[in-house]
ROTOR-233756 format. One line per field, with one value per residue (C-alpha): residue in one letter; residue number from 1; z, y, x. Coordinates in steps of 0.001 Angstrom, whole numbers, plus 524288, in hexadecimal, padded with zeros to 5 digits. Last residue first. Layout:
! residues N
resn (a ...) $
resi (NUM ...) $
zz (Z ...) $
yy (Y ...) $
xx (X ...) $
END
This chain:
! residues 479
resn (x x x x x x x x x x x x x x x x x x x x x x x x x x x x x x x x x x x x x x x x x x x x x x x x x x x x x x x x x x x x x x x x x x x x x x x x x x x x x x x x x x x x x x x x x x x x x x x x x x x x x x x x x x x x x x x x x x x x x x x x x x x x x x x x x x x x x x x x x x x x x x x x x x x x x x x x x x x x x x x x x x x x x x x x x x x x x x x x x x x x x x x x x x x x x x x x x x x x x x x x x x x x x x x x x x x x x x x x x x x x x x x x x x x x x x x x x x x x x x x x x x x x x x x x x x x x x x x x x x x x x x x x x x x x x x x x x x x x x x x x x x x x x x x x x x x x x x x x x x x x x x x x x x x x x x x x x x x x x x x x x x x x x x x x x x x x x x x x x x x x x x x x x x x x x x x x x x x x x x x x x x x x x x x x x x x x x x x x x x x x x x x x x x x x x x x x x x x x x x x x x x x x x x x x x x x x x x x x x x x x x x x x x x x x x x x x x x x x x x x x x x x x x x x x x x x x x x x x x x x x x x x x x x x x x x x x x x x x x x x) $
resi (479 478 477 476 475 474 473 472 471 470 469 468 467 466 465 464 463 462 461 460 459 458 457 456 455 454 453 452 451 450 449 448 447 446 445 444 443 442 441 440 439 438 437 436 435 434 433 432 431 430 429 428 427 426 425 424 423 422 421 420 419 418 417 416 415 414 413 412 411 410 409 408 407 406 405 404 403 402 401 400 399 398 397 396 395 394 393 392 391 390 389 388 387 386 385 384 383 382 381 380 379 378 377 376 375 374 373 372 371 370 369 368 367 366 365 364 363 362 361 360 359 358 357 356 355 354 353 352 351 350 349 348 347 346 345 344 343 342 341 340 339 338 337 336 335 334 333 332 331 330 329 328 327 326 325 324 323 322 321 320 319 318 317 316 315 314 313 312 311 310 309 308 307 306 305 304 303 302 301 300 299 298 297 296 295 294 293 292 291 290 289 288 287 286 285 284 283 282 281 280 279 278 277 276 275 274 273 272 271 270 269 268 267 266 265 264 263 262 261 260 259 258 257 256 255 254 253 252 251 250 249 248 247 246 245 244 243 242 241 240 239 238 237 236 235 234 233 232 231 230 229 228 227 226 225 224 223 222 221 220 219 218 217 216 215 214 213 212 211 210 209 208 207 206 205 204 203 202 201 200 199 198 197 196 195 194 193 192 191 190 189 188 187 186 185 184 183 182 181 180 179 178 177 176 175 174 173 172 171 170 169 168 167 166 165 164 163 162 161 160 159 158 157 156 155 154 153 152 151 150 149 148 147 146 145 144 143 142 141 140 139 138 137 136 135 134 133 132 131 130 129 128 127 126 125 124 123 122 121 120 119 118 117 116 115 114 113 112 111 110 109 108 107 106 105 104 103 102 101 100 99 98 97 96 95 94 93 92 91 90 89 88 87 86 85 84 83 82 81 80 79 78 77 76 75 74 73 72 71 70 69 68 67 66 65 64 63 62 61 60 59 58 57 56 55 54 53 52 51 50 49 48 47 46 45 44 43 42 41 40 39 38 37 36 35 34 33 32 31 30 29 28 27 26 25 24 23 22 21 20 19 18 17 16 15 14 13 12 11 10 9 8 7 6 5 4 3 2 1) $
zz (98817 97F90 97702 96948 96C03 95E51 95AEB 94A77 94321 93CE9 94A5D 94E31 95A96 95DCE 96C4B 96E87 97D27 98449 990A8 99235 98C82 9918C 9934D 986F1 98081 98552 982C8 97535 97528 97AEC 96F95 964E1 9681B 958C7 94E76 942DF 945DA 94A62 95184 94CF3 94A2B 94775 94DA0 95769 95957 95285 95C3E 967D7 96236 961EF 96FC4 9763A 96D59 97264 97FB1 989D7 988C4 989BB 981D5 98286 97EED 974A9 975F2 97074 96BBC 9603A 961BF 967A6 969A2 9739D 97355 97C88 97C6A 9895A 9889F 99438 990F4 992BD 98484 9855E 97F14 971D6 97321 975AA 96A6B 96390 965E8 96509 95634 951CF 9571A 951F0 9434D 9464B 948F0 93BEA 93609 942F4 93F6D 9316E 935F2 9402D 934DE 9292C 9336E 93B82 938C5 93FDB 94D0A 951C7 954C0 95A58 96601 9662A 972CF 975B9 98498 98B70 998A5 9996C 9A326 9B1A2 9B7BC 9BF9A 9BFC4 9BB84 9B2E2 9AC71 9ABAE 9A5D7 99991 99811 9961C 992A4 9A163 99FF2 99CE8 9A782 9B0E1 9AC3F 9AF07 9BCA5 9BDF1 9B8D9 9BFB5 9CC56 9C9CD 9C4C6 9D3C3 9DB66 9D431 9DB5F 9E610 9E8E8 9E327 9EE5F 9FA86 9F70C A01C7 A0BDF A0A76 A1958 A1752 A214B A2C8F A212F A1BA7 A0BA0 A0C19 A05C0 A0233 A09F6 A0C8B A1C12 A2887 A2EA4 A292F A315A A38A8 A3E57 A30BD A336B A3BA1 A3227 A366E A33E8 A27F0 A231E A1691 A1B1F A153D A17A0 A1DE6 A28F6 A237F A262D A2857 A1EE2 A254C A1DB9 A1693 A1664 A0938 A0933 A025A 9F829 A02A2 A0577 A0B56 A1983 A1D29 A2B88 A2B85 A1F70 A182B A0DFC 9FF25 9F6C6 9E8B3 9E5BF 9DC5D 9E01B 9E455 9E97D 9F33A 9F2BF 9F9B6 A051A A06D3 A117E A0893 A1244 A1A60 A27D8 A2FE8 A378E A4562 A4368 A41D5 A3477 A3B18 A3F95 A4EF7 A52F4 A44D6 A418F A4EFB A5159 A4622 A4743 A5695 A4EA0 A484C A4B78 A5726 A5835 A4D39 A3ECE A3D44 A3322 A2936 A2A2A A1D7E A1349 A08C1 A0F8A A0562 A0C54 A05F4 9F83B 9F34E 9E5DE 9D895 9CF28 9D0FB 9C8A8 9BD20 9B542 9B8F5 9BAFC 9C805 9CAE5 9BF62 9BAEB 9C9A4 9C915 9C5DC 9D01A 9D1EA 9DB78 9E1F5 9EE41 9E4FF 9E3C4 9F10E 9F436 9FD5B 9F605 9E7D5 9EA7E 9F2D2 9E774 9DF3F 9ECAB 9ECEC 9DD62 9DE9A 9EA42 9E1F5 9D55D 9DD76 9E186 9D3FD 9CDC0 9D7F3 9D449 9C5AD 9C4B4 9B542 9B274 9AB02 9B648 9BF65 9B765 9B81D 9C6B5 9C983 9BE3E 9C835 9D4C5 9D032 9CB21 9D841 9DFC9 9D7D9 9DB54 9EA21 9EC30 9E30A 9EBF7 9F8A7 9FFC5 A0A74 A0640 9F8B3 9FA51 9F942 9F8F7 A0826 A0C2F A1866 A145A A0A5A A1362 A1297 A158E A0CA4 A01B0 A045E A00BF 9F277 9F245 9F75D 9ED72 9E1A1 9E64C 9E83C 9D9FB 9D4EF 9DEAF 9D854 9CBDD 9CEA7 9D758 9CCB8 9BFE4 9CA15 9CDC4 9C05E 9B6C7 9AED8 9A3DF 9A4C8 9A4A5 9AB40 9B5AB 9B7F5 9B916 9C1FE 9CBF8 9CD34 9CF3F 9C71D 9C7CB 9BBB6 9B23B 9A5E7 99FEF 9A4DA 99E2F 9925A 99211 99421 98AAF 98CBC 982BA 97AD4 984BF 98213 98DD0 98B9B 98E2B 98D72 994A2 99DD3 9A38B 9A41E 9AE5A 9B3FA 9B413 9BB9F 9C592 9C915 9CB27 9D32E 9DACD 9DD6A 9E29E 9EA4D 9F1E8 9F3FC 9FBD5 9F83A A0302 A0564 A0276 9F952 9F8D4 9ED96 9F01F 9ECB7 9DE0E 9DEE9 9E1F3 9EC4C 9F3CE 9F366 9F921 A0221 A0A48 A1119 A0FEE A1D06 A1549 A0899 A0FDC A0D3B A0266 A07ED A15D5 A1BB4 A1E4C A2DEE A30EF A35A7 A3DA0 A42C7 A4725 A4E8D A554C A57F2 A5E84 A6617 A69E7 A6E4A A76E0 A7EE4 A893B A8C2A) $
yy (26B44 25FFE 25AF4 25E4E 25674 251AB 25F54 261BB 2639D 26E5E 27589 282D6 28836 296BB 29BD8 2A81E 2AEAC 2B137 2A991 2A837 2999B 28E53 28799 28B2B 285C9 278DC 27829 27B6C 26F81 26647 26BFE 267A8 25AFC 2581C 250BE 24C20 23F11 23D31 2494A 247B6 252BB 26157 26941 2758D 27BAB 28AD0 28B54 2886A 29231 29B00 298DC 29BDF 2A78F 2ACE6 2AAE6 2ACAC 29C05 28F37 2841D 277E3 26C5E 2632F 25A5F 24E03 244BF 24A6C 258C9 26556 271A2 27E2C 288E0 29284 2A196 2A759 2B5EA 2C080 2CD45 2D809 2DF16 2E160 2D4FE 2DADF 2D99A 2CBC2 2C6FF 2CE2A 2C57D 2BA04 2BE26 2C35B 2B59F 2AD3A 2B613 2B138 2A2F3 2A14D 297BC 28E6B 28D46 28B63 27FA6 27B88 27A95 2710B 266C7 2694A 25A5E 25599 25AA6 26701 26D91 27C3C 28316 28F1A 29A26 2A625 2AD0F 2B665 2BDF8 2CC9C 2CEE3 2D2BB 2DCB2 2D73C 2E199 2D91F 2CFF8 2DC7E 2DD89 2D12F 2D2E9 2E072 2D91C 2E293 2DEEE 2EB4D 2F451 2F0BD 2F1C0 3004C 3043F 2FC5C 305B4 312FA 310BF 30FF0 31C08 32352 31F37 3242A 33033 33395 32BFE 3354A 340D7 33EAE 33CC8 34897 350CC 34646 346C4 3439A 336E6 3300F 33BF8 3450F 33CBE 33EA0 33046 32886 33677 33406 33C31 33A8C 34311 34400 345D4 341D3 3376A 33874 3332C 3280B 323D4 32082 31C7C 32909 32FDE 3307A 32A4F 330D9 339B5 33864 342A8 338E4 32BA1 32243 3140C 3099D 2FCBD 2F087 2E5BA 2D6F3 2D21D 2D53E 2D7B2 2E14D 2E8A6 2E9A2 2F749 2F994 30445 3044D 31382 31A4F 32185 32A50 32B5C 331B6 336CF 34248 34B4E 3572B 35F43 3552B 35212 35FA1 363EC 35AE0 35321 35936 36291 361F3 354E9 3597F 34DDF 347A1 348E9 34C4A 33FC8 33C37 3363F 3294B 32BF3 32054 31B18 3290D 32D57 3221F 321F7 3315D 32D04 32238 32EAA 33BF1 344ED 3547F 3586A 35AC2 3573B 35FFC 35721 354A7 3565F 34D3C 34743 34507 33FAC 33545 328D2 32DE5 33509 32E3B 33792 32A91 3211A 314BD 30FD0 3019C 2FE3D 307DB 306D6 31587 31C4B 325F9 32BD3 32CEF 33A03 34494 3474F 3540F 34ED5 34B95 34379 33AD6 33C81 32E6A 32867 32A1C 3294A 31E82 317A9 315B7 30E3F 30466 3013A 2FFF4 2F5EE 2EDD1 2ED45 2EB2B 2DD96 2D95E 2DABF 2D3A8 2C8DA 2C691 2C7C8 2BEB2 2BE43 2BC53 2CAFF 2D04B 2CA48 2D0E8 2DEE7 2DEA3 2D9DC 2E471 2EEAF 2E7D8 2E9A3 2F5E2 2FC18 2F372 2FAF7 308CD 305F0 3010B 30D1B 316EE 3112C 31DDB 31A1A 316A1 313A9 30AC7 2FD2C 3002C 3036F 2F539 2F83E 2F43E 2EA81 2DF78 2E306 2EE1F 2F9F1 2F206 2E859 2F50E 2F27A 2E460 2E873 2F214 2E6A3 2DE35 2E758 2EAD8 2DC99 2D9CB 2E651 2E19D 2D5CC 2DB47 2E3A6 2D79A 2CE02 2D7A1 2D84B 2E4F7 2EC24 2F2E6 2EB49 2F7AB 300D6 2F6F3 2F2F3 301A0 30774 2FA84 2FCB7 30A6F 31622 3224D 32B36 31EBA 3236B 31DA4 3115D 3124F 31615 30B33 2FE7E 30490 2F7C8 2F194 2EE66 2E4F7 2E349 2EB81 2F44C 2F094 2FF0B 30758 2FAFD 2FBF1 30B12 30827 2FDD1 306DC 31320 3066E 3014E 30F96 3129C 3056A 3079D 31693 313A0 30675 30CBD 31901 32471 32C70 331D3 33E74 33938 32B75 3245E 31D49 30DE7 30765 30042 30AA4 3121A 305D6 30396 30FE7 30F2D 304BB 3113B 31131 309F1 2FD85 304DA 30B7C 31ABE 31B70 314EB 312B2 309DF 2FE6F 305F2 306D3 2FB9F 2F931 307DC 3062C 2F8FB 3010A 30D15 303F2 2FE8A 30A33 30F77 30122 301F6 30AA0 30019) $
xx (08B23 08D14 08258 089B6 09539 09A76 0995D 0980E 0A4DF 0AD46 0B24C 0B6A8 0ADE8 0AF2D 0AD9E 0AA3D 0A9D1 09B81 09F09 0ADDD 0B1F5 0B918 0AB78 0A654 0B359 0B0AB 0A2D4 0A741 0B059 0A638 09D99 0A719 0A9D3 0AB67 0A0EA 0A8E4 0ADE7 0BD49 0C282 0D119 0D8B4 0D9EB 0E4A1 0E4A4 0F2FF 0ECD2 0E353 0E968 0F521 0E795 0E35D 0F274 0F3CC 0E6FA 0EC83 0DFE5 0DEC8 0D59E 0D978 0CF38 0D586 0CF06 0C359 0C8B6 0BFDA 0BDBB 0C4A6 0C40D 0CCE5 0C559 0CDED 0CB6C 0D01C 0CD72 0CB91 0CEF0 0C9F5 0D38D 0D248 0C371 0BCDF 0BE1B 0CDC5 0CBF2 0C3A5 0CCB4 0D74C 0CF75 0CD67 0DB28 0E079 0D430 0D7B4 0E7CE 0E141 0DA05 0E322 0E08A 0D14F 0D3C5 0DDDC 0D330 0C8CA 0D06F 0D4DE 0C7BE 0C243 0CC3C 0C8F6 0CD8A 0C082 0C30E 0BB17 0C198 0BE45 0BE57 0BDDE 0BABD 0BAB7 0BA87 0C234 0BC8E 0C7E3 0D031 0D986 0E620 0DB2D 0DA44 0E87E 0EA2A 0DFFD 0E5F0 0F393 1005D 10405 10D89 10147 0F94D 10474 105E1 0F856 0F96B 105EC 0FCCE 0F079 0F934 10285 0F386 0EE20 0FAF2 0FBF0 0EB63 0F038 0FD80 0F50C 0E959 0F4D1 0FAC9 0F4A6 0F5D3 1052B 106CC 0FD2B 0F7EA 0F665 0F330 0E88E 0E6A6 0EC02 0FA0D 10246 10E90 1188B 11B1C 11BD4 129EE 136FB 13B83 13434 125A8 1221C 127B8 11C95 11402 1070B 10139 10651 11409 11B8C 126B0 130F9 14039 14869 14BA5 14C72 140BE 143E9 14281 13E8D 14646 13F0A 14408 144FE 15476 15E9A 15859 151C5 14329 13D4B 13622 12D22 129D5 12710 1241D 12D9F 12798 12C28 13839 13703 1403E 13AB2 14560 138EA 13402 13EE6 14518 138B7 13B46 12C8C 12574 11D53 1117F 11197 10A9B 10CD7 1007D 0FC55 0EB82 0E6E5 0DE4F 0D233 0D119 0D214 0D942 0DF94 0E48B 0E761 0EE87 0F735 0F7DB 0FF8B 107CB 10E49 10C3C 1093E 10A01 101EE 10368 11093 1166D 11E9F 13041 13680 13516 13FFB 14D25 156B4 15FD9 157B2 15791 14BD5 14767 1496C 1452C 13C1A 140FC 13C95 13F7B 1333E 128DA 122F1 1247E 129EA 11E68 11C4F 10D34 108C6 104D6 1146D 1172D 121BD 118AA 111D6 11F99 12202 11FB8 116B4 10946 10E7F 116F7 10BD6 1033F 10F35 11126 102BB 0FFD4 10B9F 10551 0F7B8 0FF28 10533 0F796 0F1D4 0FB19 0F9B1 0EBEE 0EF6F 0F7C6 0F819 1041C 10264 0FD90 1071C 1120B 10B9B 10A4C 118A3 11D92 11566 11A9A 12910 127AB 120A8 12886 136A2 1300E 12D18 13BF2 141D2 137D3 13B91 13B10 13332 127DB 1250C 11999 11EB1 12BF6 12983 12598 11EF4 1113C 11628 111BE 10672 0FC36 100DA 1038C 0F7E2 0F135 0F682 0F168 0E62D 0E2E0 0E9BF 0E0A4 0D250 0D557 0D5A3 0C998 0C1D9 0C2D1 0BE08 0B471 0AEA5 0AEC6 0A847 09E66 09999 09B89 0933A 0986F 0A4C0 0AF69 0A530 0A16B 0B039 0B2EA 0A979 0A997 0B8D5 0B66A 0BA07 0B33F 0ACB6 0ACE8 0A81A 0B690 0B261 0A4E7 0AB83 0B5D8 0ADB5 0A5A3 09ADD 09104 09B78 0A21B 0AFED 0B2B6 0BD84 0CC99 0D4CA 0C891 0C986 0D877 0D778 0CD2B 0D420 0DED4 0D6EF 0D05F 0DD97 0E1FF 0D55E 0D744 0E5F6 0E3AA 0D8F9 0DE3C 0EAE5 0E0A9 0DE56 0DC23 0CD0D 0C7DB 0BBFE 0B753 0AFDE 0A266 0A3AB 0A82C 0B388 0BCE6 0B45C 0B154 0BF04 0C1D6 0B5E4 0BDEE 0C3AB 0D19D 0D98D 0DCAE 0DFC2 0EA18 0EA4F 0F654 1006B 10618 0FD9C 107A1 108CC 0FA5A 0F7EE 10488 101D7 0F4DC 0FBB7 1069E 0FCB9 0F1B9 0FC42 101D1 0F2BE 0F2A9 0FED9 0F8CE 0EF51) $
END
């Protein structure tokens, strides 16, 4: 029996040990999501990776909107979301549609419920103890170089259109850019912006501590016990437990002062090497900061307590105090690289597919007689092409600017009933335009009611479809 409190204190701390981020989505009260997609809001709380990613996905889908207004006349897209006093996934889609269908919420919803636990799978995974992955222990260069790769990763599969994935990689990205500003010093420097070179290729963070400079003195213990004993206390009693480090100004004051960036060591933190796939532990030298909190027993080594910012709980986080500027810099960094993704994919149309946001489906369609008889029509028809160009193409702008439109062509002949052509390239529909030829067809009367059944069928309810044809349907009964 006397075995069974160090068992409880092994596996508490094999739980707890990937949790060291802002407060762990897993442990947050569910009422954050309720909050975010429409519940009661919560005061005095920790924000949380799943806060700070929905609000910034929520600030650029915002942004997003105002740019692409709803079509519909009978709706300001744009003044109702602009009368929006709190942001919610329910808020917005209702004031962007009008009214808005389950479907078009939870779709929404689902593509920000991926990239959250895609981004908690950070903390949970198997890039728990990867240190690049949230800037722990000092590797600044490794975190800053996944940042860029993950971010031009993000931005490819958008534009491929793998949108499933692209949302799983931005989640793991938004995790490791959150955590700079929560296990850095960069807030401790005095900086309530986001750091304007982090993920930007071709940049590098400048000013970092090398490996021999010490960067925290030794914190205040408050109380006479630390380590796996505040695990226990924490989980046991479930109140914030009294044996905690006292952080105040334990960062050397040449550090800041000097702007020289360094971050917490956190035990069991392992880095890659360039020989090697296999990931080695990175111990803690003296001098050096640590992430700190309970659960992380470095921060009984010199120097002892921890820097990091993750909860408004002193016994999590030694830098409590900051914790509400780290998210609140944390947020606008996030808003700012999906910002900057938009702009590289160059494609609204993609990037709403991106969010999952319901697109206004369309579509246009040609139903064109090429038999014989049209030797003198189908030439007109192809000599107006540059006036079908300027035509579809504001057909499309009036749908909103990230509708999705199907152009169908819809050929047919005497016996032959043509092949359908179904395409979102305008260039692709009007070359199938312009390569049409008139022959054969025999007597007058043409199939042209199969052909319009045709098109119907490829069509979006409500879209035009324009019928070019000099002779009487040879099919008038079909339906």
């Amino acid at each position: 029996m006397k075995t069974a409190p160090v068992l409880l204190l092994a596996l508490s701390w094999c739980c707890l040990h990937g949790a060291e981020a802002f407060t762990p989505n897993r442990l947050g009260d569910n009422a954050a999501r309720r909050a975010r997609f429409g519940g009661e809001a919560r005061e005095g709380v920790s924000s949380t990776h799943l806060d700070i990613t929905t609000e910034a996905i929520l600030r650029v889908t915002a942004d997003f909107l105002r740019d692409n207004p709803n079509s519909n006349p009978d709706v300001d897209s744009t003044a109702r979301i602009n009368a929006l006093t709190e942001l919610t996934a329910v808020n917005l889609i209702d004031a962007y549609y009008g009214s808005s269908s389950r479907e078009q919420r939870s779709q929404y919803e689902d593509a920000i419920e991926e990239i959250n636990e895609a981004n908690e799978a950070t903390d949970t995974g198997r890039e728990q103890t990867l240190a690049a992955a949230h800037f722990d222990s000092e590797q600044l260069d490794e975190g800053q170089n996944r940042l860029i790769s993950l971010r031009q990763l993000t931005t490819s599969q958008i534009q491929f259109e793998e949108y499933e994935e692209a949302r799983r990689v931005a989640g793991r990205m938004l995790h490791t850019l959150q955590d700079f500003y929560s296990h850095t010093n960069w807030i401790e420097m005095g900086q309530d912006v986001p750091n304007p070179v982090l993920g930007e290729r071709g940049q590098q963070l400048q000013n970092i501590a090398s490996q021999s400079m010490p960067t925290c003195a030794d914190c205040v213990r408050n109380g006479s016990v630390g380590g796996m004993v505040s695990v226990f206390t924490h989980l046991s009693i479930g109140q914030v437990s009294e044996f905690y480090y006292r952080c105040d100004d334990n960062i050397l004051p040449n550090v800041n002062a000097n702007g020289f960036l360094t971050s917490g060591y956190y035990t069991g933190q392992s880095r890659t090497t360039s020989t090697s796939t296999r990931r080695v532990l990175i111990p803690k030298p003296d001098g050096k900061c640590s992430h700190g909190g309970f659960g992380d027993p470095s921060s009984d080594l010199p120097a002892t307590g921890g820097i990091n910012k993750d909860s408004i709980a002193l016994d999590w986080s030694p830098h409590a105090d900051l914790h509400d500027v780290a998210a609140s810099v944390a947020v606008q960094a996030s808003v700012d690289i999906l910002q900057a993704i938009r702009t590289a994919v160059d494609d609204d149309t993609k990037f709403a597919a991106f969010l999952n946001l319901d697109q206004v489906d369309a579509s246009i369609a040609y139903v064109i007689d090429t038999t014989g008889s049209m030797g003198v029509e189908l030439p007109q028809i192809q000599a107006t092409i540059p006036s079908i160009r300027a035509f579809l193409e504001d057909y499309v702008e009036d749908l909103g600017g990230f509708a999705r439109v199907r152009f169908i062509l819809v050929p047919f002949n005497d016996p032959d009933p043509g092949t359908t052509i179904v395409t979102e390239d305008i260039e692709v529909f009007l070359t199938a335009i312009g390569a049409l030829f008139a022959n054969g067809g025999g007597d007058c009367p043409e199939p042209s009611i199969g052909a319009l059944i045709r098109a119907i069928r490829a069509s979006e309810r409500g879209s035009p479809i324009f019928v070019y044809t000099d002779a009487d349907a040879s099919d008038p009964g079909r339906s």
